[in-house]
C-alpha positions as CSV (number, residue, x, y, z in Angstrom):
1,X,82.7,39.4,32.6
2,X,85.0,38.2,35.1
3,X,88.7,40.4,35.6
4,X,91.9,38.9,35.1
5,X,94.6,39.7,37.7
6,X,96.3,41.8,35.6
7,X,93.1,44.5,35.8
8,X,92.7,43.8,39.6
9,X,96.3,44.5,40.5
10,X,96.5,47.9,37.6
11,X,92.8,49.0,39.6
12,X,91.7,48.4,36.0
13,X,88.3,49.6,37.1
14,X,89.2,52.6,39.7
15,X,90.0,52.9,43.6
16,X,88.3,54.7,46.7
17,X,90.1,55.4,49.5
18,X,89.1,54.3,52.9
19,X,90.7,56.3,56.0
20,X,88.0,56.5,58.4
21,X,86.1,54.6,60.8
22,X,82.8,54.5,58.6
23,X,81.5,51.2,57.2
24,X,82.6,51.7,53.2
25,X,79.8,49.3,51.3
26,X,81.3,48.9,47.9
27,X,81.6,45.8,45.8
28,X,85.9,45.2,45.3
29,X,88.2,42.8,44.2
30,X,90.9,43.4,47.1
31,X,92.5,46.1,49.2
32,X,95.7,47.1,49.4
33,X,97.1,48.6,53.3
34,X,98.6,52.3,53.0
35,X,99.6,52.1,56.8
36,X,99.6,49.8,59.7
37,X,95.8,49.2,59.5
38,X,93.2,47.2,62.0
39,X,90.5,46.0,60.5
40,X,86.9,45.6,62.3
41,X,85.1,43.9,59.6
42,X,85.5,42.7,56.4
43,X,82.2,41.4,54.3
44,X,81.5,39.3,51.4
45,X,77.8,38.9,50.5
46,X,77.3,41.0,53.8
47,X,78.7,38.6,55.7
48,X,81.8,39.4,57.9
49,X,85.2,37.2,57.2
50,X,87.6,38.9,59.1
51,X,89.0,35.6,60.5
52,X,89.1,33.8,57.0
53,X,91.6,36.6,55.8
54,X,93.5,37.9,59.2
55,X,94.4,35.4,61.3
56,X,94.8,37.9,64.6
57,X,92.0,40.3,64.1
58,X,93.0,42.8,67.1
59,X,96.8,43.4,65.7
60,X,97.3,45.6,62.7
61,X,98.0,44.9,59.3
62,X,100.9,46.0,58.1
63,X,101.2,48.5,55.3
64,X,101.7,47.4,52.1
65,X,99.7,43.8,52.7
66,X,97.2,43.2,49.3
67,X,94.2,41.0,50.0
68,X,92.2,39.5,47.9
69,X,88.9,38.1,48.3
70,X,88.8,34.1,47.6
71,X,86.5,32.1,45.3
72,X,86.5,34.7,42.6
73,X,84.5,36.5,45.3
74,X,84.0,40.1,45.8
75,X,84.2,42.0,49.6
76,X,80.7,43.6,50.0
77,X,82.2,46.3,52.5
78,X,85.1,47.0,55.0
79,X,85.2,49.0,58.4
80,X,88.7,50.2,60.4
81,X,89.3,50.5,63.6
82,X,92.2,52.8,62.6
83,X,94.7,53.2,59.6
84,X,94.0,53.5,55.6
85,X,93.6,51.0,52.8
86,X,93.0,51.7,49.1
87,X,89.9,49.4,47.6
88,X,90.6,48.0,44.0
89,X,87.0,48.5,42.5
């Protein structure tokens, strides 16, 4: 059964935290930055999409940036290069 927004934004169905440099596979629905955060991939169907959702890959997001897959999508995983984001499950 498909989510509306208002259970993706309230992380109607929980969170994990992400603050290493490990490749976190997890099916989300978005990610919301904690800090100034670059990203080195960013997968849906285990494909990476970096580009499609960051238009200058090498320069950190800033905190407080939510992104959200497109397509009614989910991301399949993310890796940092450095910083912390907060996956909405």
């Amino acid at each position: 059964m498909a989510e509306s927004q208002l259970e993706t934004m309230s992380a109607f169905q929980g969170t994990y935290i992400v603050n290493d440099t490990t490749d976190a596979v997890k099916d989300f629905d978005g990610l919301l930055v904690l800090e100034d955060t670059v990203f080195t991939t960013l997968k849906v169907g285990g494909v990476d999409q970096l580009s499609s959702y960051i238009s200058t890959t090498a320069t950190a997001v800033k905190a407080g940036a939510f992104i959200r897959p497109t397509g009614g999508d989910k991301f399949s995983s993310v890796q940092l290069t450095s910083g912390s984001v907060i996956l909405i499950l």
